[in-house]
N, C-alpha and C positions, 0 to 999 in steps of 0.2 A: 482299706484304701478304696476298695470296688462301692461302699457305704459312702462314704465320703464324695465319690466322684457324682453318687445320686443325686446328695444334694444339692452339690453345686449346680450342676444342670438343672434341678428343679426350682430353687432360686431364682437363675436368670430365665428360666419360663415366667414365672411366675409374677416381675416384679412389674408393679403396673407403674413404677418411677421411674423407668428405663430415661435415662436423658440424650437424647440424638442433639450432637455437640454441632452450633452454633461457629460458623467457620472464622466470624467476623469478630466474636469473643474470644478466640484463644489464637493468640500471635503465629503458633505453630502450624495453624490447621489452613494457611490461607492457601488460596485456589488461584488461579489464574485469573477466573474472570473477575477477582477482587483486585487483582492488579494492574487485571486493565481498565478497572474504573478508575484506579486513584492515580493509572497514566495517563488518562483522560483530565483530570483534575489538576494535576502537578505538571504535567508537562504540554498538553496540547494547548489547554485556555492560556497560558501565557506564552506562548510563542503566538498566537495570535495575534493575544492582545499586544505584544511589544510591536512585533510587524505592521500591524497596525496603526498606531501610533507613530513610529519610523514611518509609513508611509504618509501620514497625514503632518508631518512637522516637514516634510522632504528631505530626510535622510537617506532617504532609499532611492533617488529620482536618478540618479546615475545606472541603475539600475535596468528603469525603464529608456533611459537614454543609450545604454548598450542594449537594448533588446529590438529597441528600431533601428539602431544598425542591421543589428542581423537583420532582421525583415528587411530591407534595402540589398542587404548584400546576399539572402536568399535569392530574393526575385531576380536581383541583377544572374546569377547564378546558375538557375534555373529557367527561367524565363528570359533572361536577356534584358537588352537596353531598351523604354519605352520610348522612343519615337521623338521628338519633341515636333510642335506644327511647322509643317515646311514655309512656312513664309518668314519665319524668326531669322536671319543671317546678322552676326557679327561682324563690322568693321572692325580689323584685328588692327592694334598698334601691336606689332611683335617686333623680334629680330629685326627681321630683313624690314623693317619698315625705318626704325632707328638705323640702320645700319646705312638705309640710301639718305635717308634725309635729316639726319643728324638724331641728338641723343635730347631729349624731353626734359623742359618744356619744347616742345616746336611753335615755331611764330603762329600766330591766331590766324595769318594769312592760308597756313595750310589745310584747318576745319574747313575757311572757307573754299578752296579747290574741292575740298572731299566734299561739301554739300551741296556742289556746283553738278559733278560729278554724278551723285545720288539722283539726282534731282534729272539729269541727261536718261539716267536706267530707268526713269519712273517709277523709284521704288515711295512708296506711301507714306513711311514714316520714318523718322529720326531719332533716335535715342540717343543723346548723347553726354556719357559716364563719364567725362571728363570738366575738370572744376575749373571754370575762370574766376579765379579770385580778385584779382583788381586789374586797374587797366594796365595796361604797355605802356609805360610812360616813355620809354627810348622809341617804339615803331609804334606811333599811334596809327600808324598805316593800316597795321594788321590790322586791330584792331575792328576798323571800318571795314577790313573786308572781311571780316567774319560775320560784324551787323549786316553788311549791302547782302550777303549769302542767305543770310536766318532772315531779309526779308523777304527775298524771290520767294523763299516755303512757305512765307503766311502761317497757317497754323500746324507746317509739316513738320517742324523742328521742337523737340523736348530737350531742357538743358537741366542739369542738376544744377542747387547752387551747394555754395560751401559759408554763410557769412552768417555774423553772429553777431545779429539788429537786435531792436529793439520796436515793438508793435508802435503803433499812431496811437492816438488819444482815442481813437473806436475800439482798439484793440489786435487791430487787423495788419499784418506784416503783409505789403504789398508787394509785387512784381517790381517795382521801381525800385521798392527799398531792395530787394533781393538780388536782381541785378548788380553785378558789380561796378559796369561804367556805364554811361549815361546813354552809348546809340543801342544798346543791348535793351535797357531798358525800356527804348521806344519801340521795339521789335514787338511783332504779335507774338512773339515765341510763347510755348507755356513750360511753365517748370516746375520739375520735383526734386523733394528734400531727398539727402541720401542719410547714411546711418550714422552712425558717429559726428554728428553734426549737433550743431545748439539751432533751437529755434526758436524764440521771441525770449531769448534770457535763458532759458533752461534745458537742461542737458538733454539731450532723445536717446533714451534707449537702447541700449545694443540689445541685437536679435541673437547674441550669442547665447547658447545656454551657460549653464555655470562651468561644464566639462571646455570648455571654449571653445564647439562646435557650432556652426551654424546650421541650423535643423528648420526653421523658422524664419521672416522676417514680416516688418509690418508693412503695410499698405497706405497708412495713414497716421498723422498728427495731428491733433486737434489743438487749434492756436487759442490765445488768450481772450480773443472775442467769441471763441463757437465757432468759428470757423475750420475747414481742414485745409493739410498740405500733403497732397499726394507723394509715394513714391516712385520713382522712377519708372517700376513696371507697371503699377497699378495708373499711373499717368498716362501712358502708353496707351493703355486697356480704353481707360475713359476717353481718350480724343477717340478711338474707335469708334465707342460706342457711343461719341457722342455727349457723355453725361458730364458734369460739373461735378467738383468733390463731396459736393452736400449728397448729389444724386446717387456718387457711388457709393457713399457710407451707409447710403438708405437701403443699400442692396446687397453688399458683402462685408466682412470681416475687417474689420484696423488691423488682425495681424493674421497669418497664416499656418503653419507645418507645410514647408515649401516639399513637394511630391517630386524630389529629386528623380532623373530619369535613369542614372547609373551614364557609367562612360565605356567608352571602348579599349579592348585592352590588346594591342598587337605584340607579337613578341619579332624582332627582327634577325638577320642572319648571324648576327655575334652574342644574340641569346637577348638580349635586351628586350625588356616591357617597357612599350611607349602607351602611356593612357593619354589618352584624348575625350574630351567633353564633345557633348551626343549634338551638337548645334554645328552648322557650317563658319567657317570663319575665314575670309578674305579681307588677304594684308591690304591695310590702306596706298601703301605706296602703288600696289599693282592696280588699284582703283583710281588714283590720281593720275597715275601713268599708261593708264587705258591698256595693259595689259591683261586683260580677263579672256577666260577662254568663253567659247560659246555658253555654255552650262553654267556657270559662275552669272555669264550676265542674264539670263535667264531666272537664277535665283533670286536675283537684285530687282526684277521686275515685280513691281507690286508688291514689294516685301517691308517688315517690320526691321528697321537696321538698327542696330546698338552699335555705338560706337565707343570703344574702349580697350584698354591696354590688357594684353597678356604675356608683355616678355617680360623675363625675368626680371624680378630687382625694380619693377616699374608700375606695378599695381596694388592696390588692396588686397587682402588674400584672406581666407576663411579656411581651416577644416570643417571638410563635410561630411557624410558618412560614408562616401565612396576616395575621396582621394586628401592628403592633407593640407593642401595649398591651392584652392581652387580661386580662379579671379573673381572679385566681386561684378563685374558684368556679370558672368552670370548667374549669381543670384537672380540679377534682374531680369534675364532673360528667363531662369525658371518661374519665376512669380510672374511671370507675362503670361507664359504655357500652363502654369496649371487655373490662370485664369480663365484665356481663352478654351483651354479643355475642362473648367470646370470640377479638375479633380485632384485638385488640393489635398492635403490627409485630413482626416476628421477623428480628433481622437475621441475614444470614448471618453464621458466623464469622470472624474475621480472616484464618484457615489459607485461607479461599476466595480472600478479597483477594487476597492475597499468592500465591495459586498463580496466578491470572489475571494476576495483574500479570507475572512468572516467561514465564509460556504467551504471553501477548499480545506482549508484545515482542521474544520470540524466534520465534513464529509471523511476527510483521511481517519481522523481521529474514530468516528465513530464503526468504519470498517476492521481498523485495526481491533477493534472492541471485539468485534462478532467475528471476522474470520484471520485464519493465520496467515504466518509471514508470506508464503508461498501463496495462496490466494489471491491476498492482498495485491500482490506482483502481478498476478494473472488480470486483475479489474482494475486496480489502479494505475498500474503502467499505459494501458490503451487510454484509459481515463486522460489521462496527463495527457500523452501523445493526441490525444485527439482536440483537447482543448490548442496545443500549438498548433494542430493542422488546420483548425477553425480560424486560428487568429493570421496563420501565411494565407489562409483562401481570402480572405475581408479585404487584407493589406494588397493583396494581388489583382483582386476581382474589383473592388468596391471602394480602393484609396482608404479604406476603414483602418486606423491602429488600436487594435484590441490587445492590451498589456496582461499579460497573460503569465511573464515571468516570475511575477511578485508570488503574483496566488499560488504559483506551483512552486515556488523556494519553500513556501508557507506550508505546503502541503507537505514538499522535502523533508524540511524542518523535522515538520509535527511527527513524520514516517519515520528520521533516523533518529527523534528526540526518542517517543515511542519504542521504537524497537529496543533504544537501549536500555530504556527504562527497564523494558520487560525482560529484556534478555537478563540483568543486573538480578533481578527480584525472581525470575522465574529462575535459573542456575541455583539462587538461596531454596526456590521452593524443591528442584529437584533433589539435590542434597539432603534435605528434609526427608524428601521420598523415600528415597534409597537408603538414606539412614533406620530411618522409621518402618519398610515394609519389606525389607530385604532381609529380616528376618525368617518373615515368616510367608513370603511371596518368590514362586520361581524369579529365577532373573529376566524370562521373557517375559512374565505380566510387570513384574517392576518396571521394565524395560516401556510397557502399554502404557503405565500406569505415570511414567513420566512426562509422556506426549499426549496424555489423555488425565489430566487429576481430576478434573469434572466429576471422571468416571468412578469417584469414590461415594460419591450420593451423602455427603457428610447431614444431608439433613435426612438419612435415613429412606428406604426405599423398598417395597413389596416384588420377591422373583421369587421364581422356580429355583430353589435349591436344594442340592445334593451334601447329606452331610455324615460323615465318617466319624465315630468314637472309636477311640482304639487303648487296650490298656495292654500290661503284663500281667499274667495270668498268675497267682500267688505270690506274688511282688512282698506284700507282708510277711511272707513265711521266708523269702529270700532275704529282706533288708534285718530280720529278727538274729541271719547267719552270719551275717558279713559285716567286718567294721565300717565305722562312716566313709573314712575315702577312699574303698575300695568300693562298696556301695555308688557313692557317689559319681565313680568311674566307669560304674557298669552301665548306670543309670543314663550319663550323659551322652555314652558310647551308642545305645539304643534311641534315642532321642535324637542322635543325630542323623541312626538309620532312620527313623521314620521321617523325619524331617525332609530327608534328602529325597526319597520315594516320592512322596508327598510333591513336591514340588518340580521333579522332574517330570511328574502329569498335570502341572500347573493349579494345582489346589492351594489352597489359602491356609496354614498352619495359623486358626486362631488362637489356640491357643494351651500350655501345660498345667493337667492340672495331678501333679506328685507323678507317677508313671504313666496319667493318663494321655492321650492327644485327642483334642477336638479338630477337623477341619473341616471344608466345607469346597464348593467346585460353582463354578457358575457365576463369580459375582469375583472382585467389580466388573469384569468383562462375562461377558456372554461365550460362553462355550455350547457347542451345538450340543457335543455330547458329554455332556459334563457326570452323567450317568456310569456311564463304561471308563469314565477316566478314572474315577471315585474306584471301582471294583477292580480294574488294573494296578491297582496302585496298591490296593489290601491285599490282591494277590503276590504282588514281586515281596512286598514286607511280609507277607508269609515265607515266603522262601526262605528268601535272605534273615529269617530269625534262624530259622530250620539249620542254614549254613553254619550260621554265627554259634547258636546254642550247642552244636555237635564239640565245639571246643571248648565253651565253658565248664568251669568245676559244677556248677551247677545248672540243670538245663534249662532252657527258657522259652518259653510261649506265651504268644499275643491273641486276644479277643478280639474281634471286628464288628461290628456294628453298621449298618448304610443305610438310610430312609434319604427319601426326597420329599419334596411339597412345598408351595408355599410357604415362605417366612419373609421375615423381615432385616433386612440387610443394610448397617451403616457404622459409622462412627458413633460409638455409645460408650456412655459414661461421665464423668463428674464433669466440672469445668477446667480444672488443673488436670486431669488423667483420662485417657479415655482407650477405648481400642476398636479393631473395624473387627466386626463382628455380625453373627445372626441368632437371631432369637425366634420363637415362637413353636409350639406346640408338635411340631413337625422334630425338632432338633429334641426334645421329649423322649420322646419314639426312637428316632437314632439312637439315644444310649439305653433307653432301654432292650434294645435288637443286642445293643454288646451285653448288656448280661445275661440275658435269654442262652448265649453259648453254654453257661454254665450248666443247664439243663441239660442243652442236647448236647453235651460233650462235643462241640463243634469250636472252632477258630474266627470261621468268617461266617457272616450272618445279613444276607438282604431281602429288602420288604420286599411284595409284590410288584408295588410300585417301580421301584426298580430293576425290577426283574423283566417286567412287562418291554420298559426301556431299551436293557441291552439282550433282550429275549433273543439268540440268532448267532452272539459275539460273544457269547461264553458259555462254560457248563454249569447248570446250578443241577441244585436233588428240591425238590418241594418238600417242606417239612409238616406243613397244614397250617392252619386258620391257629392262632394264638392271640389270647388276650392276654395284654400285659397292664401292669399296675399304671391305675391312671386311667385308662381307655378301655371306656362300656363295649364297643365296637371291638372286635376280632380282626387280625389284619393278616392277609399269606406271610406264609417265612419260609425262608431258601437257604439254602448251604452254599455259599460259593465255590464252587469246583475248582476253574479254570480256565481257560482259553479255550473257547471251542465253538463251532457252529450250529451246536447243536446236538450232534451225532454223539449222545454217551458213550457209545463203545469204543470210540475213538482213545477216549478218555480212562472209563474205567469199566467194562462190560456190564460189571452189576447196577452200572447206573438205571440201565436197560428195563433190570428185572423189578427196580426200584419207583420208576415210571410206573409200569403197568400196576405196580399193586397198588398204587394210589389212587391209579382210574376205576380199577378195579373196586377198592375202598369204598369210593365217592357213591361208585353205581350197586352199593350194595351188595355183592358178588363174594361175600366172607369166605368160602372156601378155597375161591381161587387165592384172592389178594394173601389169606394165611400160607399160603402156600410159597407164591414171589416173596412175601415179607422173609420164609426159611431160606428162600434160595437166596435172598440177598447176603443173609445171617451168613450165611458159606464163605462168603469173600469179606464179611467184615463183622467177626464175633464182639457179639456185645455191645454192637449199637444199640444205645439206649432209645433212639428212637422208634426204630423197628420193634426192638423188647417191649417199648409203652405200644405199639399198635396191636403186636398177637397179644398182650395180657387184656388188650381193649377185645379184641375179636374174640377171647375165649369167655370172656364178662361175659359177651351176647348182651351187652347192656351198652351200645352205640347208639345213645339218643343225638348225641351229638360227636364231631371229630373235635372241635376247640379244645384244645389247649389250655389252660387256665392257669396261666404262671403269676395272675395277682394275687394266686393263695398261697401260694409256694415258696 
């Protein structure tokens, strides 16, 4: 058997086909980082590209429509209500306006009191959101006193119309045409279209989005000749400032993202939330009725007035991001304000979207590649987080909407597509692991070795390692006595001590070969002292045979063998079958140390090499310089003792005397050293090593100490 074990060892020195298996060829062998490329492949590029695509057909735009809420309802939030310009004040038709002067329509007589009225406070401008669609044919009175009012203002009064003409042979839908009776018509007044209105034949737009929010509204219509038809705010804006609608298209937008200011939200004594919009608003009756307080008239002075209804059941009404029933005045009062303030929203382009969405979930994707789940959480979570803090500062600081939701779904996505991919594939690979190396691997490196399979070096890998042969010592003269299955019993019984030893010092059992065991220490993980773990280990299986064999019929002892050095360390072998192993010139040497016992009638056997290692943390005996078959070179060899620091006597006294006579030896000094080699003879008759040193010292023929067990 101890013949046979030679060979095999010298074999796998020897074989210069060694095949270090290819992790991406054998189904079995795959690795994490193979996993997360073909997660990268399978699951990242298509949540991409689908997201992508959803976001460019506008499947996703609800999406981005809930995400500027929140931005809206952050700021309102956090930062409060913006402001809107104090000159803006609503002529409110509410309640108490119906309630004193009846229920609407009201006669055209009473616009004209309110413009009478306006016009007494000095206020500048007129808006007025209320539609006269054809005349009064029963009070043509009114009528005229609404014309005789709108022309004291000259060009103070704005009227929406509501009528659904047809342009002139120029193409141009006139003031006259638009007007609805004829002294209106001859008024300098100017007028803006409102939404849901037709204008020269065909239908305008609603500014709702498809969620039926108003988020947005236009400014302008462009008529059948080139011409434009302002809206109400945007109307307003240009008599300010003066410009004609050509002027103002030449300078801002046909449609907006109206930069809602948020509302006010009181809560009253019986618990009750009263939200109110952020603009002042005085009932028209208490203006007609010259009821205003000081401050009220005050407001009216030099101000922008809109005039239009917000009692219930009596206006236009819109959801908007802040409440769900808001008047359409003011729309127009916002699209006044973020004209006059200039800060409308500005969204970024789509081309932005759609790159972040692109970047974000191939950035996720490719982290997930390189570091793990927990990392990922440590870089990618601020990641995230800091693109929504960029996109609340834009929207807060700078009226900017930076959509920012998509990309990071995307990135979501890609992160819980990913994870579970791998979680799916990595759980198959652990399995694998544990099935595969839980043989011959403690439970806490299987345990490394799950969280870490990298660290198998499947494409083979150069360390410092430590490697252990171990056999039973006349095994052939034992299995020649015993029948098969009792044999077999004995055999597995020991096999499974060394096994267990082995592994409770975290060594690598690669592998049986008849009674023998190969392992090895240091690989796949780094052990600092993987030296002393190796010689603790052939120590307790010394024992532990010692215990065992006192009971058996027949008695039993084990060879040890330990070298370290360089080799080479991986997964090797065919493409169907392979095993994690080390090879090289060094692993040689280890088993030739175990048959070296047979000479010195020893058990445990390590090189200098190793001795040098745990030189401090255990007791060895120096046996000399030995050349063994194979190796021109001569190498120290040690007896492994035991546990110790050092101090032989501790251990066994004549270690002591066994020491000196080797220094002795060395330094030429034959009379003393024959003398230690007797005194050792005393405590331990018939070592054969001692017996070869005095037959060497009485030769007088010590050209050399070496050992020469390649003739032997």
């Amino acid at each position: 058997m101890e013949n046979l074990h030679q060979k095999t060892v010298s074999s796998l020195v020897k074989q210069s086909s060694t095949v270090f298996v290819d992790p991406n060829k054998n189904s079995k062998a795959k690795t994490t980082k193979t996993s997360k490329h073909r997660a990268l492949k399978l699951i990242a590029s298509p949540v991409v590209g689908f997201i992508s695509l959803f976001y460019l057909t506008g499947l996703l735009e609800r999406l981005d429509y809930g995400y500027i809420d929140f931005l809206f309802n952050t700021r309102l939030t956090f930062w409060g209500v913006n402001e809107i310009d104090p000159g803006i004040v609503l002529a409110a038709l509410d309640e108490k306006s119906i309630a004193e002067i009846g229920s609407v329509p009201w006669p055209r007589s009473v616009y004209g009191q309110l413009f009478d009225k306006l016009k007494k406070h000095k206020t500048e401008v007129v808006a007025v959101d209320v539609l006269f669609t054809e005349p009064d044919r029963r009070h043509p009175e009114d009528d005229q006193a609404l014309v005789d009012a709108t022309r004291r203002w000259k060009k103070g009064i704005i009227h929406s119309f509501f009528e659904t003409v047809q342009p002139d042979k120029s193409g141009m839908t006139t003031i006259q045409q638009i007007m609805p009776f004829d002294g209106l018509r001859r008024t300098p007044a100017r007028v803006a279209f409102v939404d849901d209105t037709k204008l020269e034949g065909s239908q305008i737009i609603s500014s709702k989005d498809r969620d039926g929010f108003m988020r947005r509204t236009f400014l302008a219509k462009q008529t059948a000749g080139g011409d434009y038809a302002l809206s109400l705010g945007a109307e307003v804006f240009a008599a300010l400032k003066g410009l004609t609608a050509q002027q103002f298209m030449g300078n801002y937008p046909a449609e907006i993202n109206v930069n809602f200011p948020g509302v006010h939200k009181n809560k009253t004594t019986e618990g009750k939330i009263i939200v109110t919009e952020p603009y002042p608003a005085i009932s028209i009756t208490d203006i007609i009725h010259d009821r205003l307080e000081p401050a009220a008239r005050q407001q009216l002075r030099g101000a922008i007035v809109f005039v239009g209804s917000i009692a219930t059941g009596y206006y236009d009404h819109f959801p908007t991001p802040y409440v769900p029933m808001a008047p359409g005045v003011g729309i127009h009062i916002y699209a006044l304000n973020n004209l006059l303030k200039n800060n409308y929203l500005k969204i970024t382009p789509s081309t932005v979207t759609l790159f972040l969405i692109v970047a974000v979930g191939l950035l996720v994707a490719v982290f997930l590649e390189q570091y793990s789940a927990r990392t990922n959480v440590i870089i990618l979570g601020p990641l995230l987080l800091g693109m929504f803090g960029l996109s609340v500062y834009l929207f807060v600081y700078h009226n900017i909407v930076f959509p920012v939701l998509i990309p990071a779904v995307t990135g979501l996505l890609t992160m819980a597509g990913v994870t579970l991919y791998r979680v799916a594939v990595e759980e198959k690979e652990k399995r694998w692991i544990k099935s595969t190396f839980s043989q011959y691997l403690s439970p806490k490196v299987v345990s490394l070795l799950v969280e870490n399979p990298d660290a198998l070096s499947l494409g083979g890998q150069k360390r410092d390692i430590t490697v252990l042969f171990l056999d039973i010592q006349g095994f052939t003269t034992i299995s020649e006595k015993m029948p098969p299955d009792e044999l077999t019993k004995l055999l597995n019984k020991y096999l499974t001590l060394f096994t267990d030893v082995i592994l409770k010092y975290d060594g690598v059992v690669d592998k049986f070969i008849g009674d023998a065991v190969m392992a090895f220490w240091n690989a796949p993980f780094e052990q600092p002292k993987h030296q002393l773990s190796a010689c603790l280990a052939a120590l307790e299986i010394h024992e532990k045979v010692k215990e065992m064999g006192a009971q058996e019929p027949m008695p039993i002892k084990v060879r040890v063998g330990i070298h370290g050095g360089p080799m080479i360390v991986g997964n090797m072998g065919s493409q169907a079958r392979f095993n994690y192993t080390v090879v090289g010139d060094n692993v040689n040497l280890a088993s030739r140390l175990e048959g070296a016992n047979k000479f010195f009638k020893t058990a445990l056997l390590i090189s200098e090499d190793i001795y040098r290692a745990v030189e401090g943390e255990i007791a060895a005996r120096e046996l000399g310089p030995v050349r063994v078959v194979g190796k021109e070179n001569p190498i120290g060899v040690y007896e492994l003792i035991g546990r110790g620091n050092g101090a032989f006597g501790l251990i066994d006294p004549a270690l002591d005397a066994w020491r000196q006579a080797m220094a002795k030896l060395k330094e030429g000094d034959l009379k003393t050293g024959r003398k230690l080699f007797e005194e050792y003879l005393q405590a331990h008759r018939d070592d054969p090593t001692a017996l070869y040193y005095l037959k060497l010292i009485e030769s007088k023929k010590i050209d050399s100490l070496v050992i020469n067990l390649a003739e032997k």
